[in-house]
Residue, then its C-alpha position, 0 to 999 in steps of 0.5 A: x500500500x502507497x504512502x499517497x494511497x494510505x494518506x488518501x484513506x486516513x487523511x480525513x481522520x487525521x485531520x480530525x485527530x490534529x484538530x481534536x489534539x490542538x483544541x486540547x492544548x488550547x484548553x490546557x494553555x489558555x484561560x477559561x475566558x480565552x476559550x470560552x469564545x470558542x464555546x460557540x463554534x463547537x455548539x454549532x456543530x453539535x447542534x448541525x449534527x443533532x438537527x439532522x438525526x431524525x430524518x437521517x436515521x428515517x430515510x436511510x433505514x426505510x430505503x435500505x429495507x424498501x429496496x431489497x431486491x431479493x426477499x428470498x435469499x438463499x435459506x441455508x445460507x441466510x439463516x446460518x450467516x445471521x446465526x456465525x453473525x450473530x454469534x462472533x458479535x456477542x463473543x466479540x462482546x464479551x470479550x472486550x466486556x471481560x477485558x473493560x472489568x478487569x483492566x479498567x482502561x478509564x480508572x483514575x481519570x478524574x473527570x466526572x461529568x454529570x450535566x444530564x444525567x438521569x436517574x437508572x430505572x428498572x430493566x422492564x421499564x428500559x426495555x419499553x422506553x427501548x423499543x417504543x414511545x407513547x406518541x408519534x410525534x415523539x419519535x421525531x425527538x432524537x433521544x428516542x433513536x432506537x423507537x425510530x430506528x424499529x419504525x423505519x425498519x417496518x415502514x421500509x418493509x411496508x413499502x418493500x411488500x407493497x411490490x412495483x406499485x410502491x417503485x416511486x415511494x422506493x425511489x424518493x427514500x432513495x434518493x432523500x437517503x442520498x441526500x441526506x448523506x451527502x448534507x451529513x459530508x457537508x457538515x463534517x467539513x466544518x468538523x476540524x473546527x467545530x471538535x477543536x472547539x469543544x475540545x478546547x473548552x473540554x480540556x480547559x474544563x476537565x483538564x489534561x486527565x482527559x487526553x490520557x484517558x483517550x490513550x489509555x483507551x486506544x492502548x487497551x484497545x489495540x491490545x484487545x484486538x490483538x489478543x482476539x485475533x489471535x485467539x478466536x480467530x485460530x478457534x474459529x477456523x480450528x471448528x473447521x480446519x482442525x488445529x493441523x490447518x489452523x497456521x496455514x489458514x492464518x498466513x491466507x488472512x495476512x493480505x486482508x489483514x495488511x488492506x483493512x489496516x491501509x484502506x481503512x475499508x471493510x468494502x475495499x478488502x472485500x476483493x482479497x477477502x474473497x480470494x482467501x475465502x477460496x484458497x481455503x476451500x470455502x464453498x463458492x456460492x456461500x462465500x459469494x453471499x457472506x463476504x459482500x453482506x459481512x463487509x457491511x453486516x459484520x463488525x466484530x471490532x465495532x462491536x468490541x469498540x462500542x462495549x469500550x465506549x459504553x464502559x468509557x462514558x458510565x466513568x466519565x459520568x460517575x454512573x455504575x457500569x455493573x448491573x445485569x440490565x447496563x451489561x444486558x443493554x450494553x450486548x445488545x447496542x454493542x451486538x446491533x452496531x456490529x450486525x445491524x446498525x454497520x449495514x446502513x449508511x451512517x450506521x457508526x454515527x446513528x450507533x454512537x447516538x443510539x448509546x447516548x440516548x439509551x442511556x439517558x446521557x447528555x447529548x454533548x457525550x456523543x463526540x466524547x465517544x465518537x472520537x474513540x471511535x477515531x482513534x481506534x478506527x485502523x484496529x476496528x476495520x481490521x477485526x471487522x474485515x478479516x473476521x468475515x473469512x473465519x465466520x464465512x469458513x463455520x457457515x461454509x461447513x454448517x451449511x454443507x452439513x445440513 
């Protein structure tokens, strides 16, 4: 992989990254007078990102399930991928969840954050408010993502099971979809100098524990995935190959591996993903369905990220991250951002918010998280794309077995 390629792939990132750095010096160098007239131009960023959730989160939902080309997809296939999905996801879960109560990444940060917060209620109750609102208008309210993220999904089916006669409505989500895309990259634009703002005013508040909690997280974090690909990943194939083929199927996913890490691209590994899903003896037409759905549907470093921030967030704010209905909820967002919520476009974004909302935090905690997400973007895609070629292989089995 060129330099100029890997600059092409991770320079957006990166500018984000510098613009988040030097908003932490400012807030650690100048007064708090000084930084507060930057105060307004992180606001006016959040507040670009805020406004446009809502029909976001709608449109490209409802497009994506309304134009399903095929409904009947391939039964075995189908139903076995969702199931090696769904199950790498939780272990990616609660792997990193193991690993966050063991080694605290966040401990001793002293930032305690408590603007919002709202009071823990009962696991019945969380599930409810979860799923549901009382009101349609309510569903607009973007603390209520996850009540419009199940709407969308049955509106979008409607209109997919109306057939040809609904094609112009299919076409408007589509292209509404598309737009609203495309107004989200003109916001990120203004990024660079929206998060150098609130980090600014951030750091001058909190002060400089919060840089070395970033770092603590993202070296927890790479050693994390190290310990899960070379752990899980031999497991995995040694449920299909045996432990004499394990080595020489793991030399097959050092090319994936290499093109995750330098296009940052799940879709771009797809190629060399399919290739090394044949020299290892995947069967043709399944590895042909996995790959391409798993490039978009199976984020097992996503999932792991989104347990970190969870866990990252329930410090910073001074609440308990240990009771069963936290933990239960926390697979659960950790397991739909991996599966579900990475198959539409914008998905990280609408998963970060989806945590925030849940958990009834302030809406100002979303680019707290949101730059972990960063910072552990080149590790995340690399577990997210080489972990479809293990899953793919178990699917391949099952399926030639039943």
């Amino acid at each position: 992989m060129s330099f100029m390629k890997i600059w092409k792939n991770y320079r957006f990132s990166l500018f984000l990254l510098i613009a988040i750095f030097l908003g932490m010096i400012c807030g650690s160098a100048f007064s708090t007078k000084t930084v507060s007239y930057l105060v307004p131009f992180g606001q006016v960023f959040m507040n670009m990102l805020f406004t446009i959730v809502v029909p976001l989160v709608f449109f490209t939902i409802a497009s994506s399930i309304a134009n399903m080309s095929n409904r009947k997809r391939l039964g075995k296939i189908f139903g076995n991928m969702l199931l090696i999905f769904g199950i790498t996801s939780f272990i990616a879960c609660l792997f990193m969840l193991i690993g966050v109560f063991i080694v605290n990444p966040v401990s001793n940060a002293n930032i305690v954050l408590t603007e919002g917060v709202k009071e823990e209620v009962d696991l019945a109750t969380s599930v409810v408010n979860m799923f549901t609102v009382g009101e349609f208008q309510d569903l607009l309210n973007k603390s209520h993502m996850f009540p419009l993220i199940i709407f969308s999904i049955l509106f979008g089916l409607s209109v997919n099971l109306i057939g040809e006669e609904a094609a112009p409505l299919k076409k408007i989500l589509n292209v509404c979809s598309k737009a609203f895309m495309k107004f989200i990259h003109l916001i990120m634009y203004y990024a660079p100098i929206g998060l150098f703002a609130y980090f600014a005013s951030l750091t001058n508040q909190y002060g400089p524990s919060l840089i070395g909690s970033y770092a603590k997280c993202m070296i927890f974090y790479l050693v994390m995935s190290l310990l899960y690909y070379f752990f899980f990943y031999p497991l995995y194939i040694s449920f299909v190959k045996g432990k004499k083929g394990v080595r020489s199927s793991l030399k097959k996913l050092l090319l994936p591996t290499v093109t995750a890490l330098g296009t940052c691209s799940s879709l771009a590994t797809l190629p060399v993903n399919l290739q090394a899903s044949e020299e290892l003896g995947v069967a043709k037409d399944v590895g042909e369905v996995t790959l391409p759905i798993g490039a978009t549907m199976h984020m097992e470093g996503s999932s792991m990220a989104s347990i970190l921030k969870i866990a990252f967030l329930f410090s910073i704010f001074g609440k308990s991250f240990s009771s069963p209905g936290t933990i239960l909820i926390a697979i659960l967002i950790a397991v739909l951002s991996g599966v579900v919520m990475s198959g539409i476009p914008g998905g990280g974004l609408i998963g970060e918010l989806l945590i925030v909302t849940l958990y009834d935090f302030p809406l100002t905690a979303f680019p707290i998280i949101a730059t972990i997400g960063w910072l552990v973007d080149a590790p995340a895609t690399a577990l997210n794309a080489v972990g479809d070629i293990p899953s793919t292989m178990m699917i391949s089995k099952l399926v030639d077995r039943s």
